[in-house]
C-alpha positions in Angstrom: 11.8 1.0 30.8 9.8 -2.0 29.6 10.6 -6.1 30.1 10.6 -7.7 26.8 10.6 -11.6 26.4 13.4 -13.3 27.5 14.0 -10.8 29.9 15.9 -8.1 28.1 15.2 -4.4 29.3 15.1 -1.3 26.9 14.5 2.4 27.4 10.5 3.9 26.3 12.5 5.7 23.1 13.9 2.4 22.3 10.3 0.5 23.0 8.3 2.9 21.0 10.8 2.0 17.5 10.0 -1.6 18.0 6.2 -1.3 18.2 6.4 1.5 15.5 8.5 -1.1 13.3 6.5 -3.9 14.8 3.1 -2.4 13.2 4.4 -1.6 10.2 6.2 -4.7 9.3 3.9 -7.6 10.2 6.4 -8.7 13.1 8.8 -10.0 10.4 11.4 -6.5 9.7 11.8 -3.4 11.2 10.9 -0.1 9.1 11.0 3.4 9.8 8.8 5.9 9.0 8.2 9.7 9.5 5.1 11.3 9.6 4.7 14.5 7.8 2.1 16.9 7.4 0.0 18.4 4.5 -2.3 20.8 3.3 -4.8 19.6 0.6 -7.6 21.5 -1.2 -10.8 20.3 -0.3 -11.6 19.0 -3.2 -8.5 16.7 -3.0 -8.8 15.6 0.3 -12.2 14.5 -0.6 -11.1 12.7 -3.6 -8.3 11.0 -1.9 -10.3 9.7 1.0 -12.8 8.3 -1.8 -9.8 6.4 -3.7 -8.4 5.3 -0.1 -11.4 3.8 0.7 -12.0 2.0 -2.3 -8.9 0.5 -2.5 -9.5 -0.3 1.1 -6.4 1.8 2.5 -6.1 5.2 4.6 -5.0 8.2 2.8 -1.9 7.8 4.7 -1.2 4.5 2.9 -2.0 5.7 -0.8 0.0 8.8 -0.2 3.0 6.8 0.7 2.6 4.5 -2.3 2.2 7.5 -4.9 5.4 8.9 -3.4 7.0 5.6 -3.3 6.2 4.8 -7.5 7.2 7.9 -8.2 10.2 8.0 -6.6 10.8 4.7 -8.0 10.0 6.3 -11.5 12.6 9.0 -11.3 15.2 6.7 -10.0 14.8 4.5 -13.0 15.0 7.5 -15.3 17.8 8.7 -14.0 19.5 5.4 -14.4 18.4 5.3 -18.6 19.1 8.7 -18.8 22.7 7.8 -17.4 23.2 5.0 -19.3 22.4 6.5 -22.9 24.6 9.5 -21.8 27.7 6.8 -20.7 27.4 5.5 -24.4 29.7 7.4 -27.6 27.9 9.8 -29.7 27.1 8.8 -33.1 27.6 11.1 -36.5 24.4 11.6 -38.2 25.4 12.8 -41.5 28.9 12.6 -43.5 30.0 15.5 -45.1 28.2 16.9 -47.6 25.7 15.0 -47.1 22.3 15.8 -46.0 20.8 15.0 -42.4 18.7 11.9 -42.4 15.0 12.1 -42.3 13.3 12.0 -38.3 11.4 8.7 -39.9 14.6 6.9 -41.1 16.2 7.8 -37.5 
């Protein structure tokens, strides 16, 4: 149990979320995170601690933000790939008539 200002009480789970959510958010919103494990090759490892550092971040933290842009990425593609496939077809050629050129497309 801890005492937290104004004398509300909450259990150790609940007090370990806040200063988790607390750490990560500047005191201004609560955010979850999970930490996971990986296995890098050397070699990768190396080079990530080196881009980390010069970007003046842990590995953690440059990890999380590839992930994040790319997941960012492949939602927006999913949204443009859904909206050109939400749209009617469009007829190429007439009959008879020849395909168009790719450069005239």
């Amino acid at each position: 149990m801890a005492h937290l200002p104004g004398g509300r009480i909450v259990d150790e789970d609940t007090t370990s979320k806040l200063i988790d959510g607390a750490r990560d958010s500047c005191y201004t919103e609560f955010v979850m995170k999970r930490n996971i494990t990986i296995s890098l090759d050397e070699k990768v490892a190396r080079w990530a601690r080196l881009k980390a550092a010069e970007n003046d971040t842990s590995v953690s933290r440059l990890l999380a933000e590839q992930l994040e842009q790319q997941m960012a990425r492949d939602s927006e593609y999913k949204r443009a790939q859904e909206r050109f496939l939400s749209k009617p077809g469009r007829r190429l050629r007439s009959k008879g008539t020849p395909y168009p050129r790719r450069d005239t497309v």
